[in-house]
N, C-alpha and C positions, 0 to 999 in steps of 0.2 A: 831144416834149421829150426831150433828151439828159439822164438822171438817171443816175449810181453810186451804187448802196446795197451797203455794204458792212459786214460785222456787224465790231465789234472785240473786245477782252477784254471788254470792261464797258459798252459803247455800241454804237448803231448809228449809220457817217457817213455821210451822203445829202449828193452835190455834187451841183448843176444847173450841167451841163454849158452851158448857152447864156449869151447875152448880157443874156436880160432873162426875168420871172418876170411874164406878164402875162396879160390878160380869155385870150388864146390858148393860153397854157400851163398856166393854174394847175387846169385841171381835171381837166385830164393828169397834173399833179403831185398835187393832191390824191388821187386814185386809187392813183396809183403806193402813195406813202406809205403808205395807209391801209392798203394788203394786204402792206405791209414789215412795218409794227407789227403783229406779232402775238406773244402771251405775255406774260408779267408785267412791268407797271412797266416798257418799255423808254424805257432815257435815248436821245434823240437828237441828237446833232450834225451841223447844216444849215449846209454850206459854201457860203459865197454868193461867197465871190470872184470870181468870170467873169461875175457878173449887174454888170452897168451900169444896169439900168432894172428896176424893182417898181412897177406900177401898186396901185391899190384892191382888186384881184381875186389880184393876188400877196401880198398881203397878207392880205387873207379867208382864201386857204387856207394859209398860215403859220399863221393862228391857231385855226383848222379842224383842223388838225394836233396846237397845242398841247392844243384843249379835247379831242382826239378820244382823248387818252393817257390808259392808265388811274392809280386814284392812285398814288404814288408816282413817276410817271416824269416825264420832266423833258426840255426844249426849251431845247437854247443856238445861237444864231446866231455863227458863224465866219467872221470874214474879209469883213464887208459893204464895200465899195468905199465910198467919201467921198459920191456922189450917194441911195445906198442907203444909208445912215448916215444921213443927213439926211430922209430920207421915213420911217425909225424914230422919229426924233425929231421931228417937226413931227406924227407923229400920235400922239404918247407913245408907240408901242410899247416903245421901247428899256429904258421902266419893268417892262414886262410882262416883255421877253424878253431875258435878256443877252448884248449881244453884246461878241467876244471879238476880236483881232486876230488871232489863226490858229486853226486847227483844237488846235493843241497845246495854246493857252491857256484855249480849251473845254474841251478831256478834262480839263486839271488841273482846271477850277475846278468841275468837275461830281466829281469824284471826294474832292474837300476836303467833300461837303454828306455 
């Protein structure tokens, strides 16, 4: 799995580099993540824009993710593509997780809480 994590002023940004976040990748990503987040309350912004496709299991560990945070930190999704937008919403994620049309309008609205 192709992932950038990169720490910012007040957030960490994790893009997945590929086309799709699936049973194939998401355990790769889960791991990945898990040994990113480390120290207090890290906010994360998860840039999905190049994912075309999220299976059940990209999904798991999105959410794997969100529970894995400790309290105070906080999960925005950035930039979900229209096909991925609609697999947030058909399984109510998008109630759980807010997603945001860029990366930019993530950091604001994480930054507003």
């Amino acid at each position: 799995m192709n992932l950038t994590i990169e720490p910012q002023e007040s957030f960490i940004l994790a893009r997945i580099e590929d086309s799709r976040l699936d049973a194939l990748s998401a355990p790769d990503f889960k791991a990945r993540m898990t040994g990113a987040l480390t120290g207090a309350a890290p906010k994360v912004v998860l840039d999905l824009s190049p994912v075309s496709f999220i299976d059940s299991a990209g999904l798991a560990s999105i959410l794997s993710l969100l529970k894995g945070l400790p309290e105070g930190g906080e999960l925005r999704i950035a930039g979900p593509r229209d096909a991925v937008r609609a697999v947030f919403r058909l399984t109510r994620l998008d109630k759980v997780l807010p997603l945001h049309d860029t990366v930019e309008d993530a950091a604001a609205a994480m930054g507003s809480k």
